[in-house]
N, C-alpha and C positions, 0 to 999 in steps of 0.2 A: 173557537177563535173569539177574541174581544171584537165587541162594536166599534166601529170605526168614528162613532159620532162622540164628539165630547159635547160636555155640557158646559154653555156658556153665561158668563153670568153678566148682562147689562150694566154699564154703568147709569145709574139715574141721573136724568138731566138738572140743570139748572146749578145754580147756588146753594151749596150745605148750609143745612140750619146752624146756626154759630148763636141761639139760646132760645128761651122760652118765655121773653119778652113780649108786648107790645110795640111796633116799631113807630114813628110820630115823624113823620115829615111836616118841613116846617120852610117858608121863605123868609129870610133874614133881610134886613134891610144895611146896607155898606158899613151906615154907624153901627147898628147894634153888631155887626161882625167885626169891624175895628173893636170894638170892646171889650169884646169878649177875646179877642187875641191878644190884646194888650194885656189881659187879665190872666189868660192862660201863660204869657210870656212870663208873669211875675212871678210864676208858681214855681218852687224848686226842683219839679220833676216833670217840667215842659209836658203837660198832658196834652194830646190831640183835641182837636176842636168840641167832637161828640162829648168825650171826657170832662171837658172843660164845661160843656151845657149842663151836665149832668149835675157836677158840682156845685157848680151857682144853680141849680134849680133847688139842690138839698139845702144849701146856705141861707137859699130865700125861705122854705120852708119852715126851717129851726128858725129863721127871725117873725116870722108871721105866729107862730106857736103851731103849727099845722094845723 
């Protein structure tokens, strides 16, 4: 006769890793979030806000010479 027990397998708790980044919280101040909305609006493929930081942090880079 088979065991009657199956084997179950937990779901792990929390939030799935989604990469292998560093993540950077940050408090924005109303202007610098107006701006950077207005910025992401002008973009032709309306990126998300994080998206939009990302960008401008790269643009700032390439202009500084990194």
């Amino acid at each position: 006769m088979k065991s009657a027990t199956k084997k179950v397998t937990k779901k792990s708790r929390g939030r799935p890793a989604t990469g292998t980044g560093i993540q950077v919280g940050e408090r924005w101040s109303p202007e610098s979030i107006e701006a950077i909305d207005n910025w992401r609006r002008a973009q032709a493929d309306l990126p998300g806000r994080p998206e939009a930081i990302r960008r401008l942090v790269e643009i700032g880079l390439r202009a500084k010479g990194k």
